[in-house]
C-alpha positions in Angstrom: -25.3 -28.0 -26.5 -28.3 -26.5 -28.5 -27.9 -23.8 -31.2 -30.2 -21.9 -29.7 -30.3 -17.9 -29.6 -28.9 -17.1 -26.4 -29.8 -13.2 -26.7 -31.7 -10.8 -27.1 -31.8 -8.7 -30.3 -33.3 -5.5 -29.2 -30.6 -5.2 -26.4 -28.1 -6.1 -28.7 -29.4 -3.3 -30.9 -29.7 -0.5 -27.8 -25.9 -1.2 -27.0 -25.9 -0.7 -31.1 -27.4 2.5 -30.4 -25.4 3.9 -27.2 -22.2 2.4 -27.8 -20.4 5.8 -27.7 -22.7 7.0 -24.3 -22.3 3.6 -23.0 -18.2 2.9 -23.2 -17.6 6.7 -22.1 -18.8 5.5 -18.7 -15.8 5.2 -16.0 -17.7 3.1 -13.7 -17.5 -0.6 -15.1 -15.0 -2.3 -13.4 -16.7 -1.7 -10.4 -15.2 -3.3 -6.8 -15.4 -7.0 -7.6 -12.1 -6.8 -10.5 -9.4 -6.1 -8.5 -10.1 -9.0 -5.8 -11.0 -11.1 -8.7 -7.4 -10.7 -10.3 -6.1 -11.1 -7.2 -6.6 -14.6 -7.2 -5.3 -15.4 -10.9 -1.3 -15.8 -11.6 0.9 -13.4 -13.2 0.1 -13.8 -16.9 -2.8 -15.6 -16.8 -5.0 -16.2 -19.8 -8.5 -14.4 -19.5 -11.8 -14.3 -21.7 -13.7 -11.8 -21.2 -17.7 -11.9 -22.1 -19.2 -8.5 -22.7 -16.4 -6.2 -22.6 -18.5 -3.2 -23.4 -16.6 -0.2 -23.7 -13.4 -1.8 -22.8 -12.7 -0.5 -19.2 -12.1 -4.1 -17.4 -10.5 -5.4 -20.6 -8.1 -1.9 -19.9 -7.4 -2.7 -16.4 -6.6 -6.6 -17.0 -4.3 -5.7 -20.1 -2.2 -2.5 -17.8 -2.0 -5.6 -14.9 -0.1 -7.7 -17.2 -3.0 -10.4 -18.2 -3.3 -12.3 -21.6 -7.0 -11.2 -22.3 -9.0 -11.7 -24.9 -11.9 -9.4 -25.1 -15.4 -10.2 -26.6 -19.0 -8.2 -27.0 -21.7 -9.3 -29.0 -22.7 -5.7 -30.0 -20.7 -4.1 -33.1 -21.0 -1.2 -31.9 -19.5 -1.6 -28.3 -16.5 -3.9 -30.0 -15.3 -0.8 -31.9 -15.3 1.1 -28.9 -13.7 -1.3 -26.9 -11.2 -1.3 -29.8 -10.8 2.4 -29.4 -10.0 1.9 -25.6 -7.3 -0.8 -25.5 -5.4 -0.2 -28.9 -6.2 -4.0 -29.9 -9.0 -6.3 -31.6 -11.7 -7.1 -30.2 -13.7 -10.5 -30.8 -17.2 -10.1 -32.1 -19.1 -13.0 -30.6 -22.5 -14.0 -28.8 -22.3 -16.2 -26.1 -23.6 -19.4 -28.0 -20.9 -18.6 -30.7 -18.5 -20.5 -27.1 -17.3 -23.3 -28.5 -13.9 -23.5 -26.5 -12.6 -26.3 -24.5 -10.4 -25.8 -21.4 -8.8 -23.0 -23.2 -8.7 -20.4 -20.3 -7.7 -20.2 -17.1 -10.1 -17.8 -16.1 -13.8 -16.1 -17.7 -14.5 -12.3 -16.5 -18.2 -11.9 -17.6 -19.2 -8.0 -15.8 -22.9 -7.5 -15.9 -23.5 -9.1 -19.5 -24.8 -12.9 -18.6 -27.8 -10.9 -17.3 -28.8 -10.6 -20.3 -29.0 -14.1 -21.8 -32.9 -15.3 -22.2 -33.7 -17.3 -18.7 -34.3 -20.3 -20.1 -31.0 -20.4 -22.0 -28.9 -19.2 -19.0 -27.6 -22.8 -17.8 -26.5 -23.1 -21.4 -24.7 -20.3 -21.5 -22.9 -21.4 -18.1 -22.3 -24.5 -19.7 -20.2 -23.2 -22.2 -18.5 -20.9 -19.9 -17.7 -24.4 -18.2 -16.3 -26.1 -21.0 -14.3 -23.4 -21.9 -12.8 -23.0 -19.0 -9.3 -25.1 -17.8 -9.6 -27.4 -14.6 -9.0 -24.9 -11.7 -10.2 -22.4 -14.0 -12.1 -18.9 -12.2 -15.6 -17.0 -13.3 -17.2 -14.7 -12.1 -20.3 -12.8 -13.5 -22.8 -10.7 -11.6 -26.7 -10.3 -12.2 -29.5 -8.0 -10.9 -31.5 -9.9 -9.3 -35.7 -9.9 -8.9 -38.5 -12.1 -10.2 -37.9 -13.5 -13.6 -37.2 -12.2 -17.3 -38.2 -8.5 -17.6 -37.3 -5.9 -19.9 -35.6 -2.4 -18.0 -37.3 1.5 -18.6 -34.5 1.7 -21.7 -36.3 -1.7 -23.6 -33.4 -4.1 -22.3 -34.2 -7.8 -21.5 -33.2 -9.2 -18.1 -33.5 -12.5 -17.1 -33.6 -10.8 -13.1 -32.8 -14.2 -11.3 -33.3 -14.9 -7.6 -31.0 -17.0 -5.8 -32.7 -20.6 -6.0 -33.1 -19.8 -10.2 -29.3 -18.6 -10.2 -28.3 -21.7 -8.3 -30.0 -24.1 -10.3 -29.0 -22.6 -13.3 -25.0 -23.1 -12.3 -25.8 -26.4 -10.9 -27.0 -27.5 -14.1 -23.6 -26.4 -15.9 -21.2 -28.2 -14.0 -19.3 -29.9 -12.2 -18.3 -26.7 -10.3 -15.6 -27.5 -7.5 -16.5 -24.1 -5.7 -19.3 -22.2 -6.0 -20.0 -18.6 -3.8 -23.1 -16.0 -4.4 -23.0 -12.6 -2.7 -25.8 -10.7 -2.5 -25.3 -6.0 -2.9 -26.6 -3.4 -4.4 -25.6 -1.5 -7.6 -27.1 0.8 -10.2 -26.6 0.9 -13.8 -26.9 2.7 -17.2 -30.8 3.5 -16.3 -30.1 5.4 -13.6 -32.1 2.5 -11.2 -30.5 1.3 -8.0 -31.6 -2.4 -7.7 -30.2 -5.9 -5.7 -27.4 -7.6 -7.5 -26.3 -11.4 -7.1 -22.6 -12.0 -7.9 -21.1 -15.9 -8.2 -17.5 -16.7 -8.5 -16.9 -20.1 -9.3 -14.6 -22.6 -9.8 -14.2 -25.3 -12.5 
Protein backbone atom coordinates (compact mmCIF):
# COMPACT_ATOMS: atom_id res chain seq x y z
CA UNK A 1 0.00 0.00 0.00
CA UNK A 2 1.37 3.52 -0.96
CA UNK A 3 2.48 6.11 1.61
CA UNK A 4 0.64 8.46 0.04
CA UNK A 5 -1.38 11.48 1.80
CA UNK A 6 -4.73 10.27 2.02
CA UNK A 7 -6.09 13.85 3.27
CA UNK A 8 -6.67 16.93 2.96
CA UNK A 9 -4.79 19.55 5.07
CA UNK A 10 -7.12 22.51 4.86
CA UNK A 11 -10.00 20.24 6.17
CA UNK A 12 -7.94 18.83 8.63
CA UNK A 13 -7.17 22.41 9.62
CA UNK A 14 -11.11 23.72 9.56
CA UNK A 15 -12.00 20.87 12.00
CA UNK A 16 -8.64 22.47 13.82
CA UNK A 17 -10.59 25.47 13.75
CA UNK A 18 -14.28 24.45 14.82
CA UNK A 19 -13.45 21.66 16.95
CA UNK A 20 -15.39 23.19 19.93
CA UNK A 21 -18.62 24.34 17.33
CA UNK A 22 -18.24 21.11 15.60
CA UNK A 23 -18.28 18.34 18.68
CA UNK A 24 -21.16 20.50 20.49
CA UNK A 25 -23.34 19.24 17.70
CA UNK A 26 -25.94 16.43 18.98
CA UNK A 27 -26.79 15.23 15.68
CA UNK A 28 -23.86 12.68 14.66
CA UNK A 29 -24.92 9.50 15.27
CA UNK A 30 -27.56 9.94 13.02
CA UNK A 31 -30.12 6.73 12.18
CA UNK A 32 -27.73 4.35 10.64
CA UNK A 33 -25.79 3.49 14.50
CA UNK A 34 -28.19 1.82 16.16
CA UNK A 35 -29.10 -0.84 13.35
CA UNK A 36 -25.46 -0.97 12.67
CA UNK A 37 -24.69 -2.25 16.45
CA UNK A 38 -27.48 -4.22 16.13
CA UNK A 39 -25.72 -6.63 14.11
CA UNK A 40 -22.32 -6.79 16.13
CA UNK A 41 -22.05 -9.17 19.50
CA UNK A 42 -22.07 -8.10 23.03
CA UNK A 43 -18.58 -6.79 23.48
CA UNK A 44 -17.40 -6.50 20.31
CA UNK A 45 -14.16 -4.80 19.31
CA UNK A 46 -14.78 -1.50 17.26
CA UNK A 47 -12.44 1.14 15.42
CA UNK A 48 -13.80 3.97 14.89
CA UNK A 49 -12.48 6.46 11.93
CA UNK A 50 -13.34 10.12 12.46
CA UNK A 51 -14.84 10.21 15.78
CA UNK A 52 -15.22 13.88 15.73
CA UNK A 53 -16.63 15.20 18.78
CA UNK A 54 -17.18 11.85 20.28
CA UNK A 55 -20.96 11.31 20.13
CA UNK A 56 -20.94 7.68 18.25
CA UNK A 57 -17.75 6.83 20.15
CA UNK A 58 -20.33 7.82 23.40
CA UNK A 59 -23.10 5.71 22.35
CA UNK A 60 -20.92 2.52 21.46
CA UNK A 61 -18.93 2.87 24.91
CA UNK A 62 -22.75 3.33 27.18
CA UNK A 63 -23.81 0.00 24.86
CA UNK A 64 -21.13 -2.04 26.24
CA UNK A 65 -18.60 -2.03 23.05
CA UNK A 66 -14.68 -2.22 23.14
CA UNK A 67 -14.07 0.88 20.96
CA UNK A 68 -11.26 2.53 20.06
CA UNK A 69 -11.81 5.96 18.88
CA UNK A 70 -9.60 7.89 16.25
CA UNK A 71 -9.67 11.57 14.35
CA UNK A 72 -7.07 12.88 12.42
CA UNK A 73 -7.69 16.46 13.67
CA UNK A 74 -6.04 17.56 17.22
CA UNK A 75 -8.43 19.52 17.83
CA UNK A 76 -11.56 17.24 17.43
CA UNK A 77 -9.46 14.26 19.48
CA UNK A 78 -9.43 16.60 22.54
CA UNK A 79 -12.88 17.12 22.34
CA UNK A 80 -13.76 13.70 21.84
CA UNK A 81 -11.52 13.19 24.88
CA UNK A 82 -13.63 15.66 26.72
CA UNK A 83 -16.93 13.59 25.79
CA UNK A 84 -16.07 9.96 26.60
CA UNK A 85 -13.60 10.43 29.71
CA UNK A 86 -10.86 8.31 27.70
CA UNK A 87 -7.91 8.72 25.03
CA UNK A 88 -8.41 9.17 21.95
CA UNK A 89 -6.05 7.91 19.01
CA UNK A 90 -4.63 10.68 16.89
CA UNK A 91 -4.30 9.05 13.47
CA UNK A 92 -4.97 9.75 9.56
CA UNK A 93 -6.29 7.09 7.70
CA UNK A 94 -2.96 6.08 5.92
CA UNK A 95 -1.35 5.87 9.46
CA UNK A 96 -4.00 2.00 9.17
CA UNK A 97 -1.58 -0.42 9.41
CA UNK A 98 -3.75 -3.14 11.35
CA UNK A 99 -4.32 -6.58 10.31
CA UNK A 100 -7.56 -8.46 11.19
CA UNK A 101 -7.51 -6.68 14.46
CA UNK A 102 -11.31 -5.68 14.61
CA UNK A 103 -14.30 -7.17 14.36
CA UNK A 104 -15.94 -4.20 13.13
CA UNK A 105 -14.90 -0.29 11.53
CA UNK A 106 -17.61 2.52 12.22
CA UNK A 107 -16.35 5.37 9.84
CA UNK A 108 -19.52 8.28 10.19
CA UNK A 109 -19.15 10.80 7.44
CA UNK A 110 -15.22 11.07 7.51
CA UNK A 111 -14.07 8.72 4.40
CA UNK A 112 -15.71 11.45 2.41
CA UNK A 113 -13.07 13.25 2.89
CA UNK A 114 -10.07 11.18 1.69
CA UNK A 115 -8.68 12.61 -1.91
CA UNK A 116 -10.64 10.52 -4.76
CA UNK A 117 -7.93 8.95 -6.08
CA UNK A 118 -6.70 7.61 -2.81
CA UNK A 119 -10.19 6.43 -1.60
CA UNK A 120 -9.72 2.52 -2.70
CA UNK A 121 -6.61 2.86 -0.59
CA UNK A 122 -8.10 3.97 2.17
CA UNK A 123 -10.75 1.01 1.89
CA UNK A 124 -8.04 -1.24 1.52
CA UNK A 125 -6.73 -0.66 4.77
CA UNK A 126 -10.05 -0.64 6.36
CA UNK A 127 -10.03 -4.21 4.76
CA UNK A 128 -6.95 -5.48 6.14
CA UNK A 129 -7.70 -4.19 9.34
CA UNK A 130 -10.60 -5.69 9.62
CA UNK A 131 -11.18 -9.68 11.06
CA UNK A 132 -12.87 -12.22 8.58
CA UNK A 133 -16.65 -11.64 9.17
CA UNK A 134 -15.69 -8.29 10.13
CA UNK A 135 -18.61 -5.18 9.54
CA UNK A 136 -18.07 -1.40 8.04
CA UNK A 137 -19.97 0.93 7.29
CA UNK A 138 -19.21 4.55 6.20
CA UNK A 139 -21.41 6.99 4.44
CA UNK A 140 -20.64 9.73 1.76
CA UNK A 141 -22.43 12.66 0.06
CA UNK A 142 -22.67 11.87 -3.04
CA UNK A 143 -22.40 14.18 -6.62
CA UNK A 144 -19.83 14.50 -9.41
CA UNK A 145 -16.33 14.21 -8.29
CA UNK A 146 -13.81 15.91 -5.78
CA UNK A 147 -15.09 19.36 -4.80
CA UNK A 148 -14.42 21.58 -1.98
CA UNK A 149 -18.03 22.66 0.27
CA UNK A 150 -19.02 26.72 0.91
CA UNK A 151 -16.81 26.30 4.42
CA UNK A 152 -13.37 25.29 2.13
CA UNK A 153 -13.78 21.44 2.90
CA UNK A 154 -12.61 18.83 0.27
CA UNK A 155 -15.04 16.10 -0.85
CA UNK A 156 -14.37 13.46 -3.01
CA UNK A 157 -18.60 13.64 -3.74
CA UNK A 158 -18.69 10.03 -5.36
CA UNK A 159 -21.53 8.53 -7.43
CA UNK A 160 -22.46 5.11 -7.16
CA UNK A 161 -20.37 3.45 -10.12
CA UNK A 162 -17.01 5.51 -8.55
CA UNK A 163 -18.09 4.37 -4.93
CA UNK A 164 -18.44 0.75 -6.21
CA UNK A 165 -15.38 0.56 -8.01
CA UNK A 166 -13.55 2.08 -5.37
CA UNK A 167 -14.82 -0.92 -2.70
CA UNK A 168 -14.40 -3.35 -5.43
CA UNK A 169 -10.84 -2.56 -5.70
CA UNK A 170 -10.28 -3.07 -1.79
CA UNK A 171 -11.41 -6.46 -1.35
CA UNK A 172 -12.50 -9.37 -1.32
CA UNK A 173 -15.79 -8.17 0.29
CA UNK A 174 -18.21 -11.16 1.05
CA UNK A 175 -21.22 -8.58 1.24
CA UNK A 176 -21.45 -5.49 -0.04
CA UNK A 177 -24.97 -3.05 0.23
CA UNK A 178 -25.29 0.86 -0.89
CA UNK A 179 -28.36 2.91 0.07
CA UNK A 180 -29.03 5.89 -1.31
CA UNK A 181 -30.93 9.28 1.37
CA UNK A 182 -30.69 12.44 2.09
CA UNK A 183 -28.87 14.32 4.95
CA UNK A 184 -27.46 17.69 5.71
CA UNK A 185 -24.42 18.69 7.53
CA UNK A 186 -22.28 21.27 9.33
CA UNK A 187 -22.86 23.78 6.26
CA UNK A 188 -26.25 23.95 6.67
CA UNK A 189 -26.64 22.18 2.85
CA UNK A 190 -29.18 19.37 2.41
CA UNK A 191 -27.57 17.09 -0.29
CA UNK A 192 -27.85 13.03 -1.49
CA UNK A 193 -25.83 10.72 0.63
CA UNK A 194 -24.57 7.04 -0.39
CA UNK A 195 -24.13 4.78 2.62
CA UNK A 196 -22.28 1.04 2.17
CA UNK A 197 -22.07 -1.56 4.81
CA UNK A 198 -19.89 -4.21 4.07
CA UNK A 199 -18.59 -7.27 4.96
CA UNK A 200 -15.10 -8.73 5.07
Amino acid sequence: MTDQPLHDEATLAFYDREAAAYAARKDAAGPHLAPFLAKLAPGTKILELGCGGGQDAAAMIAAGFDVTPTDGSPGLAREAERRIGRPVRLMRFEELDATEAYDAVWANACLLHVPEDGLAGVLGRIHRALKPGGRFYAGFKAGEGGARDSLGRYYNFPDEPRLRAAYDGAGPWAQIELRHGQGGGFDGVMRDWLHVEAVK
